[in-house]
C-alpha positions in Angstrom: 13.0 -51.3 1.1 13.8 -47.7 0.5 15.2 -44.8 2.5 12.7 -42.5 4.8 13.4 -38.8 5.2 11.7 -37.3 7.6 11.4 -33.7 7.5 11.1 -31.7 4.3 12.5 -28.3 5.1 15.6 -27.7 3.0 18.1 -30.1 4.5 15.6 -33.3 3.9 14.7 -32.2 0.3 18.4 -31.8 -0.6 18.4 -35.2 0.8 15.5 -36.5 -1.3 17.3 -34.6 -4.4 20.8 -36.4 -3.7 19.4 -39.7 -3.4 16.8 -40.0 -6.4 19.3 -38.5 -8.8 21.2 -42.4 -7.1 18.2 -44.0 -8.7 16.9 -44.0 -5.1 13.2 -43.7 -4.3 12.9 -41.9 -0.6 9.8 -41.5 0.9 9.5 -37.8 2.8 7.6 -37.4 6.0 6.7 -33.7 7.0 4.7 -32.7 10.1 3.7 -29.0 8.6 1.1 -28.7 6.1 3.7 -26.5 3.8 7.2 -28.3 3.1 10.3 -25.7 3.8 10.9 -25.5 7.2 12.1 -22.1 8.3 11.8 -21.0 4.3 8.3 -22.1 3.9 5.5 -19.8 1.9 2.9 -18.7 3.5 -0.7 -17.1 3.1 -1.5 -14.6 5.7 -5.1 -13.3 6.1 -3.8 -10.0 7.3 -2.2 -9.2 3.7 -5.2 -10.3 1.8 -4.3 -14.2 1.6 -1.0 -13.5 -0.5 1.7 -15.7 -1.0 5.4 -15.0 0.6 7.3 -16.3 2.2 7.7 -16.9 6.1 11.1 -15.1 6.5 13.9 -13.4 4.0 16.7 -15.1 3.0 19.4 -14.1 0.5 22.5 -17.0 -1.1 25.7 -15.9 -2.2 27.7 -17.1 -5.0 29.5 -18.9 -2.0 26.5 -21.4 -1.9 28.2 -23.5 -4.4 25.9 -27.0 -3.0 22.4 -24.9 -3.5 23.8 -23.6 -6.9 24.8 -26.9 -8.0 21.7 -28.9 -6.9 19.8 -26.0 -8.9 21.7 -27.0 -11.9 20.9 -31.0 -11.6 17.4 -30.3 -11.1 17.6 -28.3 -14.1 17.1 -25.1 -13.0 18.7 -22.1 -14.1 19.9 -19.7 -11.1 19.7 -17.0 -13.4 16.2 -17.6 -14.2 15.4 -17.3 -10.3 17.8 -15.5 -8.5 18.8 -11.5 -8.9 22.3 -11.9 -9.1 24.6 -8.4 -8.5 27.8 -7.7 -6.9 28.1 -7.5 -3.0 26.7 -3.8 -1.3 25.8 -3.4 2.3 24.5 -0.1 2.7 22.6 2.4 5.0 19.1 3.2 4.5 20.7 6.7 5.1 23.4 6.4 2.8 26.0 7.2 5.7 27.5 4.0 4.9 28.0 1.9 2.0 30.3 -1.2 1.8 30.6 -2.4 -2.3 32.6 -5.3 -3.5 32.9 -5.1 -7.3 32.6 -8.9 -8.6 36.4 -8.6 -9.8 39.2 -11.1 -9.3 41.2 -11.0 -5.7 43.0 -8.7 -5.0 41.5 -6.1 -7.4 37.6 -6.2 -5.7 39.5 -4.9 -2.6 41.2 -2.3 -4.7 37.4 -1.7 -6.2 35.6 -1.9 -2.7 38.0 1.0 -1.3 36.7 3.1 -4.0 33.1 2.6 -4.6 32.7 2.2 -0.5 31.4 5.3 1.0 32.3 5.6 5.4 34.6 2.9 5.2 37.4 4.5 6.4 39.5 5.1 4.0 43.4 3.0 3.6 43.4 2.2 7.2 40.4 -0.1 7.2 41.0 -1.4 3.5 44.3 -2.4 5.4 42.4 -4.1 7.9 40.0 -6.0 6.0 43.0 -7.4 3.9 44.4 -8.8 7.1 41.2 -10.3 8.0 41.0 -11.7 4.5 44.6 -13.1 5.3 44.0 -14.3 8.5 40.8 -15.8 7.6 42.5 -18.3 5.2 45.2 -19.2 7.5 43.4 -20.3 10.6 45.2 -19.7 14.1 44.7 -19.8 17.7 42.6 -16.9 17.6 39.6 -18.4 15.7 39.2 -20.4 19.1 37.8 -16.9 20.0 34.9 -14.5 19.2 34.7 -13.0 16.5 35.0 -9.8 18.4 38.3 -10.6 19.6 39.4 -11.9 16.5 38.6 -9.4 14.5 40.2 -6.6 17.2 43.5 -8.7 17.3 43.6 -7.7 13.9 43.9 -4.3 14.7 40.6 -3.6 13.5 39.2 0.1 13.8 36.4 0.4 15.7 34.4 2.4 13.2 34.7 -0.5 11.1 33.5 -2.9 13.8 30.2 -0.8 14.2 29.8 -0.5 10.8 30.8 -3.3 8.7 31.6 -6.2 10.9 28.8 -6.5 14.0 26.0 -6.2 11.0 27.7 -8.5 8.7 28.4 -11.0 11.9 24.3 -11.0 12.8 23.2 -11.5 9.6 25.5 -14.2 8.8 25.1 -15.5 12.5 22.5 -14.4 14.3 24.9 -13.7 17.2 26.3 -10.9 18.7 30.1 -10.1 17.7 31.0 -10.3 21.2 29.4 -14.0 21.5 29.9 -14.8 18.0 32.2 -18.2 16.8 35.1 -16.0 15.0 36.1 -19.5 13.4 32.7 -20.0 12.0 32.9 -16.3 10.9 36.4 -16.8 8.9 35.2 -19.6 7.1 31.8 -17.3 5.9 34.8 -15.0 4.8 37.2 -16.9 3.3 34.6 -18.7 0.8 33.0 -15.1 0.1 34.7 -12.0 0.3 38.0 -13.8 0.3 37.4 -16.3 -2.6 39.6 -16.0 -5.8 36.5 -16.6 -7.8 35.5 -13.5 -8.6 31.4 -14.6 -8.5 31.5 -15.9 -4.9 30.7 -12.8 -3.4 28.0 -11.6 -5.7 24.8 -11.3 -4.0 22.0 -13.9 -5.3 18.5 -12.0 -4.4 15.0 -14.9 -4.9 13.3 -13.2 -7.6 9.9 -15.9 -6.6 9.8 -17.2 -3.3 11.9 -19.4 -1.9 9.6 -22.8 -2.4 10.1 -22.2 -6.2 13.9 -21.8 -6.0 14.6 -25.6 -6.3 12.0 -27.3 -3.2 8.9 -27.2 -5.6 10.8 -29.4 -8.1 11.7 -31.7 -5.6 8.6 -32.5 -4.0 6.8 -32.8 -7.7 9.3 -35.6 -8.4 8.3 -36.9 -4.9 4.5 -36.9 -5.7 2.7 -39.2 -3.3 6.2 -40.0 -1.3 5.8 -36.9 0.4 3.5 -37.6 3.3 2.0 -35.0 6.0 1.8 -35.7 9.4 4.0 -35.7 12.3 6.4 -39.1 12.8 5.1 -40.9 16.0 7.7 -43.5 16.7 11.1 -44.6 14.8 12.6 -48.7 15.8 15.1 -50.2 14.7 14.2 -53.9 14.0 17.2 -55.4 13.6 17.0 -55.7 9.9 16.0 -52.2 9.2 13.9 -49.1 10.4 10.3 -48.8 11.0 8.8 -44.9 10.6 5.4 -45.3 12.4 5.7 -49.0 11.5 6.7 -48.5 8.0 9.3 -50.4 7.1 12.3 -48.6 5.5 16.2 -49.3 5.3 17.1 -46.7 6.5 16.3 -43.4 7.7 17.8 -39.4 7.4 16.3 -37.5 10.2 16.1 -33.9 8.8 14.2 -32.4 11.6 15.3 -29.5 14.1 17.3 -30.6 16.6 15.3 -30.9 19.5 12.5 -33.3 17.6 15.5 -35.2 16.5 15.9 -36.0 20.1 12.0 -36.5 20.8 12.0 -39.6 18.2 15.8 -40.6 19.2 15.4 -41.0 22.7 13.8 -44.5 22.6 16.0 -46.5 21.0 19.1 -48.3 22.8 22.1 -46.0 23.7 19.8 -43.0 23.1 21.2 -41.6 26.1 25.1 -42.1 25.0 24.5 -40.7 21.5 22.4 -37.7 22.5 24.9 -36.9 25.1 27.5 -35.7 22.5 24.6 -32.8 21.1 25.0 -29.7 21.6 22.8 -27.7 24.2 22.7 -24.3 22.3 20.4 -21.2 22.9 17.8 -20.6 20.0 18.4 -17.5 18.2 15.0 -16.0 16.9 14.6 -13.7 13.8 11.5 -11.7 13.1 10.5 -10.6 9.8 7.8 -7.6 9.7 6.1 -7.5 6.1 4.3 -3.6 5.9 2.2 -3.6 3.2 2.1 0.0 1.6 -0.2 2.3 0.1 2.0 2.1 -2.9 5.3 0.7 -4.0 8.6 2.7 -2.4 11.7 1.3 -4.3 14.8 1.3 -2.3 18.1 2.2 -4.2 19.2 -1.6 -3.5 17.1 -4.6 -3.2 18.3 -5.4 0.4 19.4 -2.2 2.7 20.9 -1.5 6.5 19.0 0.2 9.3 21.1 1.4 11.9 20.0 0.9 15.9 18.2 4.1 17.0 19.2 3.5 20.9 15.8 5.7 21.7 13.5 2.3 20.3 13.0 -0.5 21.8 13.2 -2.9 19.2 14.8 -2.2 15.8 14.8 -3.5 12.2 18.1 -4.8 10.8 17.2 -5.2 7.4 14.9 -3.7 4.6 13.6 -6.0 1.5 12.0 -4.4 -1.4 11.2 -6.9 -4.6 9.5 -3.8 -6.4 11.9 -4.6 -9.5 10.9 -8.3 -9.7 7.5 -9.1 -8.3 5.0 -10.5 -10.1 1.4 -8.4 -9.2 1.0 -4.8 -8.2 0.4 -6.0 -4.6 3.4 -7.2 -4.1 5.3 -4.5 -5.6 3.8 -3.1 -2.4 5.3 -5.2 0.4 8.1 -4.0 2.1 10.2 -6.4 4.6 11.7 -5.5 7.4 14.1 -8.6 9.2 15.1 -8.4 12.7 17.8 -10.2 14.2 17.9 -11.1 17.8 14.0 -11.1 18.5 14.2 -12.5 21.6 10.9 -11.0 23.5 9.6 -9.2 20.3 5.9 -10.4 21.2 6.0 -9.0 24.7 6.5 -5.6 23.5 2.9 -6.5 21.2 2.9 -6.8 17.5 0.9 -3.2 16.4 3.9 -1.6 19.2 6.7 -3.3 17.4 5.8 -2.0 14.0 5.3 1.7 14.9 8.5 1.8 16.1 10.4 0.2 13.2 8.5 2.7 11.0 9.6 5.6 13.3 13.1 3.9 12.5 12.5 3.7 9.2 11.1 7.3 8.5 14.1 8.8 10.3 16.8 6.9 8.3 15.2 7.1 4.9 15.1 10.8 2.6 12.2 9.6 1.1 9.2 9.9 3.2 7.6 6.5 3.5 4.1 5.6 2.4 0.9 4.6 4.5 1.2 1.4 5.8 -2.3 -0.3 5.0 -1.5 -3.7 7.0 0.8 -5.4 8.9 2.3 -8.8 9.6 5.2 -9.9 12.4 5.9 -13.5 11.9 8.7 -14.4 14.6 10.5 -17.5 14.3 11.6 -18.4 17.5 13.9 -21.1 16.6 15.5 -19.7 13.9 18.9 -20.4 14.2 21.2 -21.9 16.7 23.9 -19.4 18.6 26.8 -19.5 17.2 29.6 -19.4 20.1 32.9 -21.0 20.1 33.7 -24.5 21.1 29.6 -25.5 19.9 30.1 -29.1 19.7 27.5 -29.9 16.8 27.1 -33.9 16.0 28.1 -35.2 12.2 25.8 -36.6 9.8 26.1 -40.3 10.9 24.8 -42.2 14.5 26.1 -45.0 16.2 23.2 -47.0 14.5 23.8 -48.5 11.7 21.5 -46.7 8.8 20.3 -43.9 10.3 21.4 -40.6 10.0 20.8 -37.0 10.5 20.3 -33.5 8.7 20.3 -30.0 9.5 21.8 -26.5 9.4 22.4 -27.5 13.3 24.8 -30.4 12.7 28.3 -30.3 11.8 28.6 -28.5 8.7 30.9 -25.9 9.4 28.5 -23.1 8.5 26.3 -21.3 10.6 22.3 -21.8 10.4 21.8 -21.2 6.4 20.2 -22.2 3.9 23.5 -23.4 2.1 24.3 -25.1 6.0 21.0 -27.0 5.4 21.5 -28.2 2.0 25.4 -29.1 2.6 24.0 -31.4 5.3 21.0 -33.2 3.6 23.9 -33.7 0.9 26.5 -35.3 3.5 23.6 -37.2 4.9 22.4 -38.8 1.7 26.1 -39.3 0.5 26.5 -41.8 4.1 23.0 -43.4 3.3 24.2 -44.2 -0.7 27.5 -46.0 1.1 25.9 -47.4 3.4 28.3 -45.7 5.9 28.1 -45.0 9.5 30.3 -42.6 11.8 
């Protein structure tokens, strides 16, 4: 009997990876018609049928588990990926934060003179104490990040400018609420890293399917199955999947349909006590498509909050320098974090006033916007607040075990948190190991 995976987003697809490259031969259950998860492609009608995908991601040389399951699946990140050195910078150009890919300490040296509204010595100051602190954890990481980061003596320019954006990107939670331990770690294996690559900034140049999943589920071929997993028992002498009979079984799913096909089995109730009950963080990603193509001066830019909108954009996405078809070239993507309520404000709403937000930040005027699309992922990420307990990759049955950017990875909800876990969760199913 083999190993069932259920769930095909990127945690149970790292899993499938892991465990074939064993000589294993997993069978992969999905319940949506695309395989990907929260990084699926998609087709909307509203922009003409084309191909994107559902939401924008970015890696960083950090992602060390996604680069290196690239390489065994024979990909070449360079092939795929934009790679250039770290820049978080206003659509304005009020603010610009660069980290040159140089060896620690001389990127900091480098960031305090290519940054523009940084501060100047005081806040390079600071951020080497954060770097510091961040590799020496203390009492304080039991805190937010807000606190953290202020015990630190950190200007409070800086926290407006650099930090709170940095923090909701990387954890789609305010500073104030944020986990300042999971923040540190996010820091110390980036910014803070003595490899000078870790911090560089890995763009898709394709969507995010292509990256490594479409490899995956090739090698897969008929073992990845459609269709939404029923029922899961445990017979004794293995697992039945719908009454398939399998081994064992990774349960790559969200957390809350984890629970839906845990809850049956014996000591459900005992197991699923120890999960975490956290608040869904939702990210929106508006996709404008433009009369004509409006190249930004870096691939991935900053809005700043305009306090007179009700909703605003975080992030702008232009792939103008790497997109395959003229229509693309055309798309311009606009993420925002926090997007709790987005829809009650109405779609057509929400995108005139991110392009007022737009148009008042940029010195280029922008072009006509010929269509729209709002795709709002509800349950994008979990909130990342101190003390989250978050379960580990094995159960208190023996062979199954789970997956997800939600369990105990020690990163936040990412793509490299997903991978990291299909990865510890394949690892436990090759030795047979429970927690």
């Amino acid at each position: 009997m083999s190993t069932a995976v259920i769930g095909a987003g990127w945690a149970g697809l790292a899993a499938a990876a892991r465990l074939m490259q064993a000589g294993e031969v997993p069978h992969v259950f999905e319940a949506a018609v695309q395989p990907g998860g929260r990084a699926r492609t998609i087709h909307p009608a509203a922009l003409g049928g084309l191909a994107m995908d559902n939401g924008q991601h970015v890696l960083l040389g950090a992602c060390r588990r996604t680069l290196a399951l690239m390489a065994g699946l024979g990909i070449r990140p360079a092939d795929v990926l934009d790679v250039r050195p770290l820049k978080l910078a206003t659509l304005d150009g009020r603010f610009s934060f660069s980290l040159p890919s140089w060896r620690r300490p001389w990127n900091l040296v480098g960031s305090l003179l290519l940054s523009r509204g940084l501060g100047g010595p005081a806040s390079w100051r600071h951020l080497q104490r954060v770097l510091q602190a961040a590799r020496t954890p203390g009492p304080a990481m039991a805190s937010t990040a807000a606190d953290w980061l202020t015990s630190l003596g950190c200007p409070p320019r800086l926290l407006e400018s650099l930090w709170r954006p940095l923090a909701l990107a990387a954890l789609n939670t305010p500073l104030e609420q944020a986990c300042a331990s999971l923040l540190a770690r996010l820091l110390n294996e980036s910014l803070g890293a003595a490899d000078a690559q870790a911090s560089q900034l890995l763009i898709p140049r394709t969507r995010l399917h292509e990256l490594w999943p479409a490899v995956v589920c090739t090698q897969l071929g008929g073992r990845l199955v459609h269709g939404r997993i029923h029922s899961l028992e445990h017979d004794g002498s293995g697992w039945r999947v719908d009454g398939q009979p399998f081994r064992q079984v990774i349960v790559a799913t969200p957390a809350s349909e984890a629970q839906r096909l845990l809850s049956p089995l014996d000591q459900a109730s005992a197991e699923l006590a120890g999960w975490p009950h956290a608040q869904q963080g939702a990210i929106a990603t508006l996709t404008l498509q433009l009369e004509e193509p409006w190249p930004l001066p870096y691939p991935m830019m900053m809005l700043r909050p305009d306090d007179r909108l009700s909703i605003n954009g975080h992030w702008l996405f232009s792939r103008c320098h790497t997109a395959r078809s003229p229509a693309q070239r055309c798309l311009l993507h606009v993420v925002i974090a926090r997007a709790h309520g987005i829809e009650h404000l109405g779609r057509h709403a929400a995108a005139e006033q991110i392009v007022r937000q737009i148009d008042a930040q940029s010195v280029r005027p922008l072009p006509a916007v010929r269509a729209h699309l709002l795709v709002n992922e509800k349950r994008a990420t979990f909130d990342a607040l101190p003390g989250l307990r978050r379960p580990g990759p094995g159960t208190r049955w023996h062979g199954l075990f789970l997956a997800g950017d939600w369990t105990d990875t020690g990163y936040p909800a990412t793509l490299e948190g997903a991978v990291c876990s299909g990865l510890q969760a394949a690892e436990r199913a090759l030795a047979g190991q429970t927690a």
